[in-house]
N, C-alpha and C positions, 0 to 999 in steps of 0.2 A: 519763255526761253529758260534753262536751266544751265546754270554757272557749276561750277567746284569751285568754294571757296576755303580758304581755312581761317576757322574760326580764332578770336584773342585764345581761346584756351588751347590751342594745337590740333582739336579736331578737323577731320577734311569732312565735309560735308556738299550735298547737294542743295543749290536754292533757286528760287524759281524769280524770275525778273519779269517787268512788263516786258514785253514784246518790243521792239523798236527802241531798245534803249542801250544809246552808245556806249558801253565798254572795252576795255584791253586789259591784259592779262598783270595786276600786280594794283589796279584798281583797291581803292579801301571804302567798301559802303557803309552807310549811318552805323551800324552795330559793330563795325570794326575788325570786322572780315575782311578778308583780303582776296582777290579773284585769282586762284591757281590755275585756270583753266576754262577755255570758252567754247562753244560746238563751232564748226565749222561745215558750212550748205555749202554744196556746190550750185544747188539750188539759184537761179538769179530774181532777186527780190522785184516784187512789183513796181516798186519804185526806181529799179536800178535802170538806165540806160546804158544800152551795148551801143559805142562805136565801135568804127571799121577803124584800121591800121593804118596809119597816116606814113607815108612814105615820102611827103616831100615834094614828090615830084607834082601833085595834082594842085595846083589852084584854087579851084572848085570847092574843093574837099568843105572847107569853111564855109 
């Protein structure tokens, strides 16, 4: 995965991260960059589970 970060000297740069690795935007990694910016998938990850819309009214549902 590929961040924008900006670097201690003001540079914006691109950096490449393991894959599967939790971040949010303002993030400061080992070298002291800072996370400006993160991709965003619409994409649903293998991992991710889709529920249905819980309404309330169904019992069941759970």
């Amino acid at each position: 995965m590929w961040v924008k970060v900006e670097r201690p000297d003001g540079e914006i740069a691109e950096m490449e991260v393991p894959p599967r690795t939790y971040l949010s935007i303002g993030d400061v990694l080992e070298d002291g960059s800072v996370i400006i910016d993160l991709p965003f998938s619409d994409d649903e990850d293998d991992d991710m589970t889709a529920y249905g819309i819980y309404d309330g009214d169904d019992d069941d549902y759970l």
